[in-house]
Structures are given as C-alpha cells and as structure tokens.
PQR file with spaces between the fields and no chain letter, atoms N, CA, C, O and H, PARSE charges and radii, in Angstrom:
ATOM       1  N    UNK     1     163.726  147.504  119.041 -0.4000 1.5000
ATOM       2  CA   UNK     1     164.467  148.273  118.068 -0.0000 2.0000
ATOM       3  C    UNK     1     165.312  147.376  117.171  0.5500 1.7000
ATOM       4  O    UNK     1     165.774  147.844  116.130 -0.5500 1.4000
ATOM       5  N    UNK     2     165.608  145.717  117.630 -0.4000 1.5000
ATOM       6  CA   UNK     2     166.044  144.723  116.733 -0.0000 2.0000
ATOM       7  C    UNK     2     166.084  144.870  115.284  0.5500 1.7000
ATOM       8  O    UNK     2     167.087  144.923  114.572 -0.5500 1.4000
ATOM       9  H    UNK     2     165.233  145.337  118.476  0.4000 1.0000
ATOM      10  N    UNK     3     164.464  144.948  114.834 -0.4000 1.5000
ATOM      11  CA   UNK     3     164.393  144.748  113.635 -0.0000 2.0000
ATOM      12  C    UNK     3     164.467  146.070  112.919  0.5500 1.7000
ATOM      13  O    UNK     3     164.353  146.007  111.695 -0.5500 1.4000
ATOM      14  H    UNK     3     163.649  144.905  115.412  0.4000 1.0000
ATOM      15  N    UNK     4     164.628  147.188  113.432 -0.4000 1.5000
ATOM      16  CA   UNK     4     165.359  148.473  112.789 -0.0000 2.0000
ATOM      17  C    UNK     4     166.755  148.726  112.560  0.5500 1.7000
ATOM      18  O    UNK     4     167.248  149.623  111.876 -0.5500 1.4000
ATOM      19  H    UNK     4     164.720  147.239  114.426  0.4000 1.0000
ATOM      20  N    UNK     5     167.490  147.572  113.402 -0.4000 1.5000
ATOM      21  CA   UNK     5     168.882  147.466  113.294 -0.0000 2.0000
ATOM      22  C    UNK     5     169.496  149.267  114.710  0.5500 1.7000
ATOM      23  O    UNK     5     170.585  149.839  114.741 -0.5500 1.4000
ATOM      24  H    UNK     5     167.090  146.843  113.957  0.4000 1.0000
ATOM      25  N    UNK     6     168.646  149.456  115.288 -0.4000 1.5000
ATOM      26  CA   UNK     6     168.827  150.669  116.323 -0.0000 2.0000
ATOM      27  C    UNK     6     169.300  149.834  117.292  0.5500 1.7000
ATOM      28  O    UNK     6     168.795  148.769  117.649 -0.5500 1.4000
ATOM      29  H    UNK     6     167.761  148.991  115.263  0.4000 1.0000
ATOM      30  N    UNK     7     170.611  150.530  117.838 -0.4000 1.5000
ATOM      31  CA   UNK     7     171.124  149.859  118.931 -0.0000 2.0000
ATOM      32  C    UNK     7     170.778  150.890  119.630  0.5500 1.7000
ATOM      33  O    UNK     7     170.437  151.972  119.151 -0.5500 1.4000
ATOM      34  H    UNK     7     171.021  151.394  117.548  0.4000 1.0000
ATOM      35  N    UNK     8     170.865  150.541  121.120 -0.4000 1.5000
ATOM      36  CA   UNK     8     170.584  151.018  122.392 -0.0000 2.0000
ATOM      37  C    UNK     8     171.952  150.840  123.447  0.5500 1.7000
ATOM      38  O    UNK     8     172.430  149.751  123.764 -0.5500 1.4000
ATOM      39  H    UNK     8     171.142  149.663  121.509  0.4000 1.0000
ATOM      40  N    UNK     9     172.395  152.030  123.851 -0.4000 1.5000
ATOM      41  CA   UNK     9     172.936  151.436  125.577 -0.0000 2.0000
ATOM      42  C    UNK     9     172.626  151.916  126.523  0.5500 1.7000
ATOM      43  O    UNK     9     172.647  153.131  126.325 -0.5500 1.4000
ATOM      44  H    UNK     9     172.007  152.914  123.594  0.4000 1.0000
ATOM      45  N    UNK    10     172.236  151.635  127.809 -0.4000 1.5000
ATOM      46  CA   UNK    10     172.416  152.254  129.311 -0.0000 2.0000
ATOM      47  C    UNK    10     173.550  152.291  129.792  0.5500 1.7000
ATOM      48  O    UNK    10     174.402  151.404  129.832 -0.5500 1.4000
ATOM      49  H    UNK    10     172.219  150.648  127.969  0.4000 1.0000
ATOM      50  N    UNK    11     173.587  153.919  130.381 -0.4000 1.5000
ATOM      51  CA   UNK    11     175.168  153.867  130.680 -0.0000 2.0000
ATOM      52  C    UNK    11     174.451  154.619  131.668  0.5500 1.7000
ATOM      53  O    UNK    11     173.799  155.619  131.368 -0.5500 1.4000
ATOM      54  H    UNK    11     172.895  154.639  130.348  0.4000 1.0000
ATOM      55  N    UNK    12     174.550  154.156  132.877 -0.4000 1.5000
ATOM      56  CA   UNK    12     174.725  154.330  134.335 -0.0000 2.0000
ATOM      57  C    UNK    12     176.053  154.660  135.050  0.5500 1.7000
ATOM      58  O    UNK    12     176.861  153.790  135.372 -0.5500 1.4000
ATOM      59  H    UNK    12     175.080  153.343  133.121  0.4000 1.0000
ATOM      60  N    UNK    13     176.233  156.083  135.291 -0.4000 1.5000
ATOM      61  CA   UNK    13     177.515  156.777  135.447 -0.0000 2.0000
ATOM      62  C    UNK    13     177.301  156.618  137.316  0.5500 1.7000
ATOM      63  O    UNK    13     176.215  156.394  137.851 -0.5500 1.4000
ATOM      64  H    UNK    13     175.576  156.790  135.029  0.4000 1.0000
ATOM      65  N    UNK    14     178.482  156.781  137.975 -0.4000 1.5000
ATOM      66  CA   UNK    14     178.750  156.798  139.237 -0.0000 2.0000
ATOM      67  C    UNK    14     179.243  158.550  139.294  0.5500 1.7000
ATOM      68  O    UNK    14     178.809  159.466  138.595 -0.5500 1.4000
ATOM      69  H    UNK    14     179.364  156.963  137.540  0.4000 1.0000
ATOM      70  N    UNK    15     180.199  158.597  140.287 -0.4000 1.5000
ATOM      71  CA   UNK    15     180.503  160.413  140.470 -0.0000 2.0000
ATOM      72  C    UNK    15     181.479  161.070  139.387  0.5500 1.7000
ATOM      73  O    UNK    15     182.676  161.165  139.657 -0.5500 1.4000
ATOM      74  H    UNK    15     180.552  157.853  140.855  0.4000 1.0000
ATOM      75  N    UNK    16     181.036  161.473  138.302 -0.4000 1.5000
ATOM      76  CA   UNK    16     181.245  162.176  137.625 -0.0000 2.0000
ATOM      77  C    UNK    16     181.463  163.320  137.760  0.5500 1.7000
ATOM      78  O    UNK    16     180.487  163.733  138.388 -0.5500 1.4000
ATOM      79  H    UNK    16     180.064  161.397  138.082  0.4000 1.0000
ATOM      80  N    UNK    17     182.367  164.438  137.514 -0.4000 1.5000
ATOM      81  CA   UNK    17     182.449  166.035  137.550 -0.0000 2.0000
ATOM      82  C    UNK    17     181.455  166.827  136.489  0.5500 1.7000
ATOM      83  O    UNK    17     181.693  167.096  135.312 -0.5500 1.4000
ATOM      84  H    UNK    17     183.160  164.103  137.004  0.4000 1.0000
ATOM      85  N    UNK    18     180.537  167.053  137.088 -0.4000 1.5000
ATOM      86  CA   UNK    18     179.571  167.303  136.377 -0.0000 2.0000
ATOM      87  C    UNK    18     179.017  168.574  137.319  0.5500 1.7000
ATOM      88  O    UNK    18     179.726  169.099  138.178 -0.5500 1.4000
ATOM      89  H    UNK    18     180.344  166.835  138.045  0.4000 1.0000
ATOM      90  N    UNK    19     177.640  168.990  137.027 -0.4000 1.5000
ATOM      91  CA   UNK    19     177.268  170.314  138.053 -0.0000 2.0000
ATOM      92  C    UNK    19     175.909  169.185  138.807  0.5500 1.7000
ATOM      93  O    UNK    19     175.083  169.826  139.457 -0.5500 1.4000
ATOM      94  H    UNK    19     177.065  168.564  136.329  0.4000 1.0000
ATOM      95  N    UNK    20     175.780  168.377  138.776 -0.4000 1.5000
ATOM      96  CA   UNK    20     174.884  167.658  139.543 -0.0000 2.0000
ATOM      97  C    UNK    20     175.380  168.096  141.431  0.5500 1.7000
ATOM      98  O    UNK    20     174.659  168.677  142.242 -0.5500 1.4000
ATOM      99  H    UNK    20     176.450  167.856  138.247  0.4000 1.0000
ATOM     100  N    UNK    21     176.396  167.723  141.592 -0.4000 1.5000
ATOM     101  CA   UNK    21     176.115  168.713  143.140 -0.0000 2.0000
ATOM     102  C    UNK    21     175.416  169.811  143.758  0.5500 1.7000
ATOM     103  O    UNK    21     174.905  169.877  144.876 -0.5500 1.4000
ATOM     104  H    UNK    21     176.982  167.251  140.933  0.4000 1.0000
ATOM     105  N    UNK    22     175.502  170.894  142.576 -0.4000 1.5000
ATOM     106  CA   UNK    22     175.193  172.344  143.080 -0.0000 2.0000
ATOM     107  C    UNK    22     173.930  172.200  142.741  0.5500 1.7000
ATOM     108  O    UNK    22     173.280  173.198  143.052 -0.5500 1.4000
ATOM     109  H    UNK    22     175.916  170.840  141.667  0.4000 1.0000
ATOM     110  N    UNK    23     172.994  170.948  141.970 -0.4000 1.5000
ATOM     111  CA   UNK    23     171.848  171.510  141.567 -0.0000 2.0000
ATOM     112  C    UNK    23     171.080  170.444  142.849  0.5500 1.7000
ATOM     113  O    UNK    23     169.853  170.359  142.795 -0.5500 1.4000
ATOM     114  H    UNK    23     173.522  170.137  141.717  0.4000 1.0000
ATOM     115  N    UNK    24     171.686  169.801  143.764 -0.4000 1.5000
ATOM     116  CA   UNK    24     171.133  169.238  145.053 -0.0000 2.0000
ATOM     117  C    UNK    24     170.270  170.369  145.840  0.5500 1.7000
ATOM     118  O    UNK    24     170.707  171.507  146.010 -0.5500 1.4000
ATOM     119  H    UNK    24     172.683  169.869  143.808  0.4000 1.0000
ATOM     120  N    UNK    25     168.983  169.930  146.309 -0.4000 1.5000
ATOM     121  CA   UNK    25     168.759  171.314  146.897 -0.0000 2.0000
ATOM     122  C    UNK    25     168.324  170.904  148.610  0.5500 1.7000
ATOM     123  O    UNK    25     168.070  171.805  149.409 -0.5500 1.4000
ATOM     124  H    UNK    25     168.628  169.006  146.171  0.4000 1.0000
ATOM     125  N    UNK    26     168.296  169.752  148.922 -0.4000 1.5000
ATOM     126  CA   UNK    26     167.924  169.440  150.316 -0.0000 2.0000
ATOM     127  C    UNK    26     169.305  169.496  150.329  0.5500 1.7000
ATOM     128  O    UNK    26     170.052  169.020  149.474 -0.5500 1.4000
ATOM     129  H    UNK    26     168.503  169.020  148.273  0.4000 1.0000
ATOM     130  N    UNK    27     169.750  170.354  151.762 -0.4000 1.5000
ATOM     131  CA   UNK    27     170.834  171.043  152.194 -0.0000 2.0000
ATOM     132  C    UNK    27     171.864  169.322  152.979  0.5500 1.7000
ATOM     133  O    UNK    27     173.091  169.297  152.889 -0.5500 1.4000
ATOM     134  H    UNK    27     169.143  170.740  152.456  0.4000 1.0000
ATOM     135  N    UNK    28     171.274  168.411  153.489 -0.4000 1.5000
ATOM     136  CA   UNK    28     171.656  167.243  154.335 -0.0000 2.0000
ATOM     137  C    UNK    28     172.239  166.401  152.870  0.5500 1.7000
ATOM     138  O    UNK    28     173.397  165.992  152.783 -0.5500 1.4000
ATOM     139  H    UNK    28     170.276  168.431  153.562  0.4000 1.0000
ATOM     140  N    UNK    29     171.562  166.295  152.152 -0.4000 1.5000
ATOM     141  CA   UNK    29     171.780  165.276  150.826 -0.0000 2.0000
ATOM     142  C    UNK    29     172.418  166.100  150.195  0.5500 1.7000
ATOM     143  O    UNK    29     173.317  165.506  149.598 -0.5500 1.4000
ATOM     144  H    UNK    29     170.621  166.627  152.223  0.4000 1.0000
ATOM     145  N    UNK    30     172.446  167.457  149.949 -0.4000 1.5000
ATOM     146  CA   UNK    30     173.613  168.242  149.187 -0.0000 2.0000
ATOM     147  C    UNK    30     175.011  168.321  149.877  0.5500 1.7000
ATOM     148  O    UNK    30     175.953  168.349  149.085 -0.5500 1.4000
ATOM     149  H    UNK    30     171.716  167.939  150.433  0.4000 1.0000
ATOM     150  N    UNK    31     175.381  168.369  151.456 -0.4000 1.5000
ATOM     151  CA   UNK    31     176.839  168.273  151.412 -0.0000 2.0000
ATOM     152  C    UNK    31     177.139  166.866  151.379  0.5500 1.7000
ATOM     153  O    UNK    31     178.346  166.676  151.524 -0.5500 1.4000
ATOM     154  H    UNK    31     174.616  168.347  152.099  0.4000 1.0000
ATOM     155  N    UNK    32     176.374  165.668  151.221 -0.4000 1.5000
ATOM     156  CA   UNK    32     177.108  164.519  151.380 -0.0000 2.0000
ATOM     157  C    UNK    32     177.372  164.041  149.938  0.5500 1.7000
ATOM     158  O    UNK    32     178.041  163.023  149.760 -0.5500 1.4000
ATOM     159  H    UNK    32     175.393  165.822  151.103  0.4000 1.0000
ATOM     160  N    UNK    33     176.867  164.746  148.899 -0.4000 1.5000
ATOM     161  CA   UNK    33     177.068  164.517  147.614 -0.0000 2.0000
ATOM     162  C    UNK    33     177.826  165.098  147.328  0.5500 1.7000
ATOM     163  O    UNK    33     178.448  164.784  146.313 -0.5500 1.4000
ATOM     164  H    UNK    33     176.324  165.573  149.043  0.4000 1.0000
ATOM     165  N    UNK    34     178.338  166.766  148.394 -0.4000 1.5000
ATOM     166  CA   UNK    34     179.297  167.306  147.318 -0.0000 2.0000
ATOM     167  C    UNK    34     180.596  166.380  148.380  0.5500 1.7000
ATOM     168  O    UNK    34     181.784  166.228  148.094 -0.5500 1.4000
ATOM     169  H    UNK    34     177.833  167.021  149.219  0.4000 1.0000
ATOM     170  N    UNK    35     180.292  166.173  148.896 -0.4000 1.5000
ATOM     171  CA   UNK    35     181.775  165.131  149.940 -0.0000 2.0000
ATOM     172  C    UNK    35     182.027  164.181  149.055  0.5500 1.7000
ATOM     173  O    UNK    35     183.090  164.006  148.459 -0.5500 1.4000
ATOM     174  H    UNK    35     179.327  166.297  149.128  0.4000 1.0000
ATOM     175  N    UNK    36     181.107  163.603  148.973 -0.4000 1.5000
ATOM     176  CA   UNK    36     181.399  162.617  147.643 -0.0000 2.0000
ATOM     177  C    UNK    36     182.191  163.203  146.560  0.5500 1.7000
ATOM     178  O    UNK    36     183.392  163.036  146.349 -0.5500 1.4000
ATOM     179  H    UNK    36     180.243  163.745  149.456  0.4000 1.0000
ATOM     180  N    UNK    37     181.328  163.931  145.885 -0.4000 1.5000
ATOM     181  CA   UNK    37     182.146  164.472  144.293 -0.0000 2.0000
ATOM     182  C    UNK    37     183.359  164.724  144.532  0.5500 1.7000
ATOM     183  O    UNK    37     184.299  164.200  143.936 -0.5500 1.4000
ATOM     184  H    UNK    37     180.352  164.066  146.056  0.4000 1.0000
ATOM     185  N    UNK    38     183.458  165.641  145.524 -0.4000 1.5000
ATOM     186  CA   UNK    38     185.058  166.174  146.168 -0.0000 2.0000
ATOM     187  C    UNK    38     186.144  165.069  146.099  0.5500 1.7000
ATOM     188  O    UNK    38     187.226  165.139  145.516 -0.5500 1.4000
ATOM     189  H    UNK    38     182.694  166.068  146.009  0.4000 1.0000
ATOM     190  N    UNK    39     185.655  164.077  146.784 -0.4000 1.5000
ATOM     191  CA   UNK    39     186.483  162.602  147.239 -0.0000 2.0000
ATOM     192  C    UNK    39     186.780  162.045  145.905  0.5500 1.7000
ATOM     193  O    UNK    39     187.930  162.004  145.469 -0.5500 1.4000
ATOM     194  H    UNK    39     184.776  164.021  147.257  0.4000 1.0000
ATOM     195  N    UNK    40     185.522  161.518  145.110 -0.4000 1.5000
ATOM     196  CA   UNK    40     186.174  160.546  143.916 -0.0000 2.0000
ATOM     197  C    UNK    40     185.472  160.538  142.519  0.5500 1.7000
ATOM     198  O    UNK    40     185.009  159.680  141.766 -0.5500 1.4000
ATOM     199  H    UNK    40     184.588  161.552  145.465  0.4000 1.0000
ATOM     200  N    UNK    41     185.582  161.615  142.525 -0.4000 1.5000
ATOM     201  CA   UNK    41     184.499  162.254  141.179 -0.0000 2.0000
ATOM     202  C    UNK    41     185.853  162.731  140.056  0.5500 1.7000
ATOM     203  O    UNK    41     186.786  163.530  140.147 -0.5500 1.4000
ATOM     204  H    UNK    41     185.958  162.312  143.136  0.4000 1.0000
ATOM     205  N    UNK    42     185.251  161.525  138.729 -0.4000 1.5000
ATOM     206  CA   UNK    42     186.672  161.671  137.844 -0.0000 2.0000
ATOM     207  C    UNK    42     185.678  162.642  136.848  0.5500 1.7000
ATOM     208  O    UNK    42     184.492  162.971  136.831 -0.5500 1.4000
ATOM     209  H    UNK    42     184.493  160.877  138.656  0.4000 1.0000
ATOM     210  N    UNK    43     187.318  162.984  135.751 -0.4000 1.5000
ATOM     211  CA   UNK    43     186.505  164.096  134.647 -0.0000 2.0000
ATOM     212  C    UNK    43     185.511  163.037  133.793  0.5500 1.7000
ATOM     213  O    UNK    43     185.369  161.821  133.665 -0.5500 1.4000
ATOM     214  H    UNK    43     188.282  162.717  135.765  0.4000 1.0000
ATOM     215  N    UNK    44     184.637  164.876  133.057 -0.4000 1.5000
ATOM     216  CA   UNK    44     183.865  164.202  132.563 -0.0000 2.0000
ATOM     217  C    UNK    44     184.225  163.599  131.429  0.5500 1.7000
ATOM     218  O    UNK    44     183.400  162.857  130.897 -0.5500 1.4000
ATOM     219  H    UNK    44     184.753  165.864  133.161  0.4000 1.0000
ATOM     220  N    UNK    45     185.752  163.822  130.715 -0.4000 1.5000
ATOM     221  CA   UNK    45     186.341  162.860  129.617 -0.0000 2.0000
ATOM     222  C    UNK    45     186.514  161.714  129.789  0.5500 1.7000
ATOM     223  O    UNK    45     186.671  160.900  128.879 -0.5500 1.4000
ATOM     224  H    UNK    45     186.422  164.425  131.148  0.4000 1.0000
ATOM     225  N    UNK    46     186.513  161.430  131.146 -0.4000 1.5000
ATOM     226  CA   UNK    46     186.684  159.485  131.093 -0.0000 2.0000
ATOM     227  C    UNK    46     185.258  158.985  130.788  0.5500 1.7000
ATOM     228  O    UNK    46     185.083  157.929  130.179 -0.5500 1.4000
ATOM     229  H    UNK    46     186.386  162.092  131.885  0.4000 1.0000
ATOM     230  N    UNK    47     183.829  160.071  131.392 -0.4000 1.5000
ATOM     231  CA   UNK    47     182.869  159.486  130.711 -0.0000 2.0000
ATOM     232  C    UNK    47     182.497  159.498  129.385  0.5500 1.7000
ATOM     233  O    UNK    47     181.611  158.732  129.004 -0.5500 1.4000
ATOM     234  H    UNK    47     183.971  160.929  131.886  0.4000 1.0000
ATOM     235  N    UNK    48     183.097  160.327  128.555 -0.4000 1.5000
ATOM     236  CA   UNK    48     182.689  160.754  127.287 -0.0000 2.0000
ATOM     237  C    UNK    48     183.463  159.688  126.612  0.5500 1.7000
ATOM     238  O    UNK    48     182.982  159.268  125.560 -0.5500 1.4000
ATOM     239  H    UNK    48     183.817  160.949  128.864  0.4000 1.0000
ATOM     240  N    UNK    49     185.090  158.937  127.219 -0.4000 1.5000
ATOM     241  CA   UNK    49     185.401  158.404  125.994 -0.0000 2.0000
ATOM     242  C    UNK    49     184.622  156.602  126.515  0.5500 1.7000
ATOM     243  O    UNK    49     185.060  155.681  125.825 -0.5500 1.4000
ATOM     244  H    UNK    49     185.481  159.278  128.073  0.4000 1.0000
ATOM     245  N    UNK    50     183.757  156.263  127.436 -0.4000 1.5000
ATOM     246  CA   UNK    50     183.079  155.481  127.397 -0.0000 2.0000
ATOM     247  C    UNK    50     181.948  155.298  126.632  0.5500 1.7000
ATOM     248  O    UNK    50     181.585  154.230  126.137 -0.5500 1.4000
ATOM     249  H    UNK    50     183.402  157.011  127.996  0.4000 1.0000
ATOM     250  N    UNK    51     181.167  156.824  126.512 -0.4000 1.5000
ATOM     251  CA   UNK    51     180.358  156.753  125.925 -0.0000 2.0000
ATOM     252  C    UNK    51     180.807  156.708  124.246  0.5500 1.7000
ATOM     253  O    UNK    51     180.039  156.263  123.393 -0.5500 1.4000
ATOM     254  H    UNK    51     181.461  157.691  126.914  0.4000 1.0000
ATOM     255  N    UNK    52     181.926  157.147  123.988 -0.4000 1.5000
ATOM     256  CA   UNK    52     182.567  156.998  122.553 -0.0000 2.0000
ATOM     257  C    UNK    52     182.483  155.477  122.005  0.5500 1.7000
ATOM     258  O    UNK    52     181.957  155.087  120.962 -0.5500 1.4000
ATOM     259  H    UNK    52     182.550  157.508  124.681  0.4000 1.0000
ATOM     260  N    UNK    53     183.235  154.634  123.131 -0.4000 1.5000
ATOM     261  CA   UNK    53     183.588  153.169  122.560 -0.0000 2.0000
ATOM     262  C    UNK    53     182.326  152.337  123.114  0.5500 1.7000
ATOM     263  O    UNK    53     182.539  151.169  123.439 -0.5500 1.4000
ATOM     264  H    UNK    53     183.662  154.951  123.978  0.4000 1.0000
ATOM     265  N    UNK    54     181.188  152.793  123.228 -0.4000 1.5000
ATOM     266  CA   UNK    54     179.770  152.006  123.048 -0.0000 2.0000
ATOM     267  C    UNK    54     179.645  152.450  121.368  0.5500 1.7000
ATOM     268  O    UNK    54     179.689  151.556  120.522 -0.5500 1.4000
ATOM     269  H    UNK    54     181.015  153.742  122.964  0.4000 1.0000
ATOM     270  N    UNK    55     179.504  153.729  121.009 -0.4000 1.5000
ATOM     271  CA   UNK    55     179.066  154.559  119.943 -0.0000 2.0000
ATOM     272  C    UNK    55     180.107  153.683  118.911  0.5500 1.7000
ATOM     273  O    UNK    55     179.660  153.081  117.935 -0.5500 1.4000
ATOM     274  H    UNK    55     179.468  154.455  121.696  0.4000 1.0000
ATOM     275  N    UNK    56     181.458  153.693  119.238 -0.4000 1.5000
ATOM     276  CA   UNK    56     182.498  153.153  117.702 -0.0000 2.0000
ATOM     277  C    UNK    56     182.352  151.986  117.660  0.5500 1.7000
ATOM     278  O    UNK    56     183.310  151.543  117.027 -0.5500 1.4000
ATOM     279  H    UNK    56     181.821  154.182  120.031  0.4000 1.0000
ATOM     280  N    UNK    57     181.632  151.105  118.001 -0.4000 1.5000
ATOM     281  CA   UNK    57     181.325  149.091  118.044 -0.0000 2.0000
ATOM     282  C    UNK    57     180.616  149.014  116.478  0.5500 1.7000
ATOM     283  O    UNK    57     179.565  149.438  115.998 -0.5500 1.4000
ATOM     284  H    UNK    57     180.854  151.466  118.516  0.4000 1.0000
ATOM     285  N    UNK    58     181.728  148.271  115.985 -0.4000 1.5000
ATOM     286  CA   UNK    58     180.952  147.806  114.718 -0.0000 2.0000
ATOM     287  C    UNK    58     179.560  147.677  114.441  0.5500 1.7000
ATOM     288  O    UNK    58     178.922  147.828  115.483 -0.5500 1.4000
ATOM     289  H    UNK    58     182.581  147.926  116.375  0.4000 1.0000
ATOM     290  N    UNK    59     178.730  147.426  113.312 -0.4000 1.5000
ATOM     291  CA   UNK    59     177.541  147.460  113.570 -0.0000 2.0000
ATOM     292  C    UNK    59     176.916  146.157  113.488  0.5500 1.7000
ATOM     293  O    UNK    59     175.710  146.153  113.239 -0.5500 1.4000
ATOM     294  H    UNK    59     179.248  147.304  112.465  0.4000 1.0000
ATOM     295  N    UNK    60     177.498  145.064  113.650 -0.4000 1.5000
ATOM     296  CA   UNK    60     177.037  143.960  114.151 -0.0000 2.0000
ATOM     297  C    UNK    60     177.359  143.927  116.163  0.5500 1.7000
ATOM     298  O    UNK    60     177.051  143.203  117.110 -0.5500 1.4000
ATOM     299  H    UNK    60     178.477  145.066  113.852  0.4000 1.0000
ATOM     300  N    UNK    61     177.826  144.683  116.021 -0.4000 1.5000
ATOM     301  CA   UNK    61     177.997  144.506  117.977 -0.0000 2.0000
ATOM     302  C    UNK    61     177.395  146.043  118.194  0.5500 1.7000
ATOM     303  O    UNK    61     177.536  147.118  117.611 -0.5500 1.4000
ATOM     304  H    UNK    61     178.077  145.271  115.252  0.4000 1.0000
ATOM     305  N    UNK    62     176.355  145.382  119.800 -0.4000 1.5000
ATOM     306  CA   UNK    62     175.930  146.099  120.517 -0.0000 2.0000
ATOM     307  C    UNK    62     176.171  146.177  121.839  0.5500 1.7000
ATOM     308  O    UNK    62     176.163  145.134  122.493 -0.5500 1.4000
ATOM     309  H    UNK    62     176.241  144.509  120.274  0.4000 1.0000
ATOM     310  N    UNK    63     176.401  147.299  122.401 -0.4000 1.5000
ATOM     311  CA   UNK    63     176.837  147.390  124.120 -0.0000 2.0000
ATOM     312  C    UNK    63     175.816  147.384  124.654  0.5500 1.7000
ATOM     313  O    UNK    63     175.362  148.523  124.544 -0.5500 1.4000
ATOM     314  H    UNK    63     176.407  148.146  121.870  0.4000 1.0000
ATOM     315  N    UNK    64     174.758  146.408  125.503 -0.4000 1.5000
ATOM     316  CA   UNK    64     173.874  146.582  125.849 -0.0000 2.0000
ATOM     317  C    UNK    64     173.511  147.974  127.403  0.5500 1.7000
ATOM     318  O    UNK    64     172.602  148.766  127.651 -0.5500 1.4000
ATOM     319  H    UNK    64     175.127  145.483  125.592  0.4000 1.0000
ATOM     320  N    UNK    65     174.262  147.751  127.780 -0.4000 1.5000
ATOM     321  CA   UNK    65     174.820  148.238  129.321 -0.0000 2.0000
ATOM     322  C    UNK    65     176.067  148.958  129.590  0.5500 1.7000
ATOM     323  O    UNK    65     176.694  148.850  128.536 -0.5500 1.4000
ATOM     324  H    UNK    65     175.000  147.108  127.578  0.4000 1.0000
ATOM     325  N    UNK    66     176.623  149.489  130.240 -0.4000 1.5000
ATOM     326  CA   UNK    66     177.548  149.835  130.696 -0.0000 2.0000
ATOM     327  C    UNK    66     177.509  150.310  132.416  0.5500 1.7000
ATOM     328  O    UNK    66     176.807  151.318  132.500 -0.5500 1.4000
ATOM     329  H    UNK    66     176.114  149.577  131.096  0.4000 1.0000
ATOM     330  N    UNK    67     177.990  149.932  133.646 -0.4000 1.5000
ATOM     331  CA   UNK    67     177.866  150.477  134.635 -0.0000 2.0000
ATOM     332  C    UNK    67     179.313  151.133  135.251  0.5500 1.7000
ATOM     333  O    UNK    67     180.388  150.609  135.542 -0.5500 1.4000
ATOM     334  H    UNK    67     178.559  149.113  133.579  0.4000 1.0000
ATOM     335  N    UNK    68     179.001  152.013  135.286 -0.4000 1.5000
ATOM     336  CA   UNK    68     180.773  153.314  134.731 -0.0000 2.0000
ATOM     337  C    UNK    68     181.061  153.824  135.953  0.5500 1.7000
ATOM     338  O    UNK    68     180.543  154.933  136.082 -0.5500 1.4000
ATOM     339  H    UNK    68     178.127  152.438  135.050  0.4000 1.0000
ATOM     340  N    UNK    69     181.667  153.476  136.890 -0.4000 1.5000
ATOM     341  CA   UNK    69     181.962  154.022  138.563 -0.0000 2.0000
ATOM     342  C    UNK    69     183.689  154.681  138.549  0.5500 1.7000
ATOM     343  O    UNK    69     184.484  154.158  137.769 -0.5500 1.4000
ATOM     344  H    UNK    69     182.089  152.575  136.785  0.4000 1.0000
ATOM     345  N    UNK    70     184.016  155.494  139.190 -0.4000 1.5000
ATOM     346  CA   UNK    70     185.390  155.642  139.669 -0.0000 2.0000
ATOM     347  C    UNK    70     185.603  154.430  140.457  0.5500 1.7000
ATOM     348  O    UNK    70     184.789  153.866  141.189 -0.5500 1.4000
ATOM     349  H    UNK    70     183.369  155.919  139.824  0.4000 1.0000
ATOM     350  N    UNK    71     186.796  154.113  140.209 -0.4000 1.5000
ATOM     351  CA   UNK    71     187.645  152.913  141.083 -0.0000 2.0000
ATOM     352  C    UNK    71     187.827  153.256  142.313  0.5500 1.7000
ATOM     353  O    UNK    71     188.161  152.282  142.988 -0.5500 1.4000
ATOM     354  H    UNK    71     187.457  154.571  139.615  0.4000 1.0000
ATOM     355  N    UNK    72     187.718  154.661  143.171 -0.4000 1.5000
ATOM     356  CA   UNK    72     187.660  155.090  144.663 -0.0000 2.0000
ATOM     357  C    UNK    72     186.377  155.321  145.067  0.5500 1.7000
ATOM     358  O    UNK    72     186.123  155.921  146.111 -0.5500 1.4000
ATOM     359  H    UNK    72     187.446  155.452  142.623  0.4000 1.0000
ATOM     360  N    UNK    73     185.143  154.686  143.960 -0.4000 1.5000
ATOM     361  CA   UNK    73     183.330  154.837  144.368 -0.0000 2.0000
ATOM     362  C    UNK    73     183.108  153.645  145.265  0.5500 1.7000
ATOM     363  O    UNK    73     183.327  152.538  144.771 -0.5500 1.4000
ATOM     364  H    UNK    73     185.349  154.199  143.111  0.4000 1.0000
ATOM     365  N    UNK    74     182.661  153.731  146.646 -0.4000 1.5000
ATOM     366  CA   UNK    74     182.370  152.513  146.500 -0.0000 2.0000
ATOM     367  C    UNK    74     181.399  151.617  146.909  0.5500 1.7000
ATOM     368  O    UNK    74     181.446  150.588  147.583 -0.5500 1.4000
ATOM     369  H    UNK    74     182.484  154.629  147.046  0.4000 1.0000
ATOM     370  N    UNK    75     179.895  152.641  145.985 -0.4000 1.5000
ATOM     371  CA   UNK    75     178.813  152.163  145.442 -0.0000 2.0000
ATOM     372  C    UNK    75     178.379  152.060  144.015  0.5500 1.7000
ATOM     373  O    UNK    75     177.289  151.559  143.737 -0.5500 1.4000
ATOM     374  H    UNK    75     179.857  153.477  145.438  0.4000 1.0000
C-alpha cells in the first residue's frame, strides 16, 4: 500500500468492555473470559482514543502496530 501513500495499523486489543463475553458459547471458555472481563477489562474509550492517535499521525508517519492490553492483563 506504500506506493498509494495508504497507511495501515494492527491494533491488537487485550480485555476490552465490549460484548465479546456474552457472545462466548462453549460454557468452560465462556466463564473464564467473563472472569477475566470482570477482573481487568477497561472502557471501550481508552480503546477508541488509541485507535484515534494511530488515525491523527501526520501523514508522513505511520503506526505500524499497536499491542493495547490493560495494565492488570497479564497476557
């Protein structure tokens, strides 16, 4: 996408407050995800204003990556 001048990022989110729990449907992997979310699952505005300051980078800079965890995740 270089030579179109299209930037790209991956943004790989950790536990987010999102509805991804309730849509778990193996019952063993659904309460340990919602234990999780419960425990250290931040709003979804801390992800949105990450995804903002990839989006506001001048247009000579590109964010290639981003790997976006709560600070109490700890995977």
């Amino acid at each position: 996408m270089k030579p179109y001048n299209i930037r790209t990022t991956v943004i790989s989110p950790g536990a987010v407050d999102t509805e991804l729990p309730a849509s778990v449907t193996e019952e063993d992997v659904a309460k340990n995800v919602r234990a999780l979310y419960e425990r250290v699952a931040i709003p979804a505005s801390s992800f949105a204003r990450a995804v903002a300051f990839a989006m506001s980078q001048p247009e000579d800079v590109d964010i290639n990556e981003i790997l976006f965890r709560p600070t109490a995740q700890e995977y």
